[in-house]
C-alpha positions in Angstrom: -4.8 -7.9 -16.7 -6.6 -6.1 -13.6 -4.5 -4.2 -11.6 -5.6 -2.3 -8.5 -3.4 0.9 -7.0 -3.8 2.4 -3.7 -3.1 5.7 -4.5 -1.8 8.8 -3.1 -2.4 11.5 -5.2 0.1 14.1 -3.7 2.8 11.6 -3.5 5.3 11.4 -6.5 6.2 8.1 -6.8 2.4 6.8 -6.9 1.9 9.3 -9.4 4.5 7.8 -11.3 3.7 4.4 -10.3 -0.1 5.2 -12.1 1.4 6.8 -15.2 3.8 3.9 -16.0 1.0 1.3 -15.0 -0.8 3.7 -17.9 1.8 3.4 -20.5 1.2 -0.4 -20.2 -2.4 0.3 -21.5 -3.5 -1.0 -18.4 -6.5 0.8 -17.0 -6.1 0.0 -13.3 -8.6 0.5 -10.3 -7.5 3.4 -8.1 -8.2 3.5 -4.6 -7.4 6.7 -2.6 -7.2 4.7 0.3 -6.9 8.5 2.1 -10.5 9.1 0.8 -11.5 5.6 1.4 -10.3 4.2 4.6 -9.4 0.8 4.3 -10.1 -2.0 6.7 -8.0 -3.8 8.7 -9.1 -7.0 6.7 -8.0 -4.9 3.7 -4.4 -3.9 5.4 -3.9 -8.1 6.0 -4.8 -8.9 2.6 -2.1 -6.4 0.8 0.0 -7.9 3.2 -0.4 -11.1 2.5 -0.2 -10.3 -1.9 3.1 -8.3 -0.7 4.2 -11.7 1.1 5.4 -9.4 4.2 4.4 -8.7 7.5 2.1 -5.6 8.2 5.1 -3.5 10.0 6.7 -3.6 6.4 4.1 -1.6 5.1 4.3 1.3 7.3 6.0 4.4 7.0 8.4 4.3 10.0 10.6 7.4 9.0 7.1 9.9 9.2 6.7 12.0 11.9 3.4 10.6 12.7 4.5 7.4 13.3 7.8 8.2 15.5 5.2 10.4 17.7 2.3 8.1 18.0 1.8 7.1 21.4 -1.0 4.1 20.4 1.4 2.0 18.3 0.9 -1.5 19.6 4.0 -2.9 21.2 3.6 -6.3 19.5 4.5 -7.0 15.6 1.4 -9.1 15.6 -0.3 -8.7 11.9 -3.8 -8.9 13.6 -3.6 -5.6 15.9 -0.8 -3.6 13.6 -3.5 -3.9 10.8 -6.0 -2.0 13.4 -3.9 0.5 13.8 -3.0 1.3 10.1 -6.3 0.8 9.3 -6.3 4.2 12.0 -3.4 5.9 10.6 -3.5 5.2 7.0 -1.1 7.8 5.7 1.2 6.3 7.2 1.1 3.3 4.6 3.4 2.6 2.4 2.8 4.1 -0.8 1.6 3.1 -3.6 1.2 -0.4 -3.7 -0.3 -1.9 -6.8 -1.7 -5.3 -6.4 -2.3 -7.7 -9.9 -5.2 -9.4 -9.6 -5.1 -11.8 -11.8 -1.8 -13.6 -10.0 -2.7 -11.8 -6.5 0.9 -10.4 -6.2 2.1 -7.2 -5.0 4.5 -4.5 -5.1 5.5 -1.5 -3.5 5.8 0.8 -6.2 9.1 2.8 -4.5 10.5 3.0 -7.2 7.6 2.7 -9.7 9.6 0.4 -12.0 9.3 -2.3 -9.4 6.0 -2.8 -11.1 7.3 -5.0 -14.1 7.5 -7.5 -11.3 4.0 -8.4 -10.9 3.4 -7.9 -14.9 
């Protein structure tokens, strides 16, 4: 099974998300999507393996997010996807994506990963 986690090192729940993905045995690609900035192709396609709109994947309770003045006032998937792609720490995190099956979780709390096992 290939499983890929976008990772936030610093936050506890993806570092519990990657040690129980570890406990599996599973050896899983990790992606610091802080280090490396992900696309807004790669934003549409989590959303799509999460099977919810782009505005569900974004941290709406940061301070970041309730100051931003660029937030785009349509929901459209297209141009929120820009924008994250801009302000990627304010992604939802972490989100672990099987790719054998091409589902995904949001791994809040990390044992929401047995779903896509």
């Amino acid at each position: 099974m290939k499983l890929t986690i976008y990772h936030n090192p610093n936050c506890s729940k993806s570092r519990n998300t990657l040690s129980l993905i570890k406990e599996q045995g599973i050896e899983p690609q990790v992606i610091l999507y802080l280090k490396n900035i992900l696309s807004a192709e790669d934003i549409l396609n989590i959303s799509k393996s999460l099977n919810t709109p782009v505005k569900n994947i974004i941290r709406k309770n940061e301070e970041d997010y309730l100051e931003a003045t660029d937030l785009p006032v349509t929901e459209k998937d297209d141009e929120l996807s820009i924008w994250l792609a801009k302000n990627s720490k304010l992604m939802q995190r972490p989100i672990v994506v099987n790719n054998s099956n091409g589902k995904a979780i949001i791994g809040r709390p990390p044992e929401n990963l047995f779903e896509i096992l």
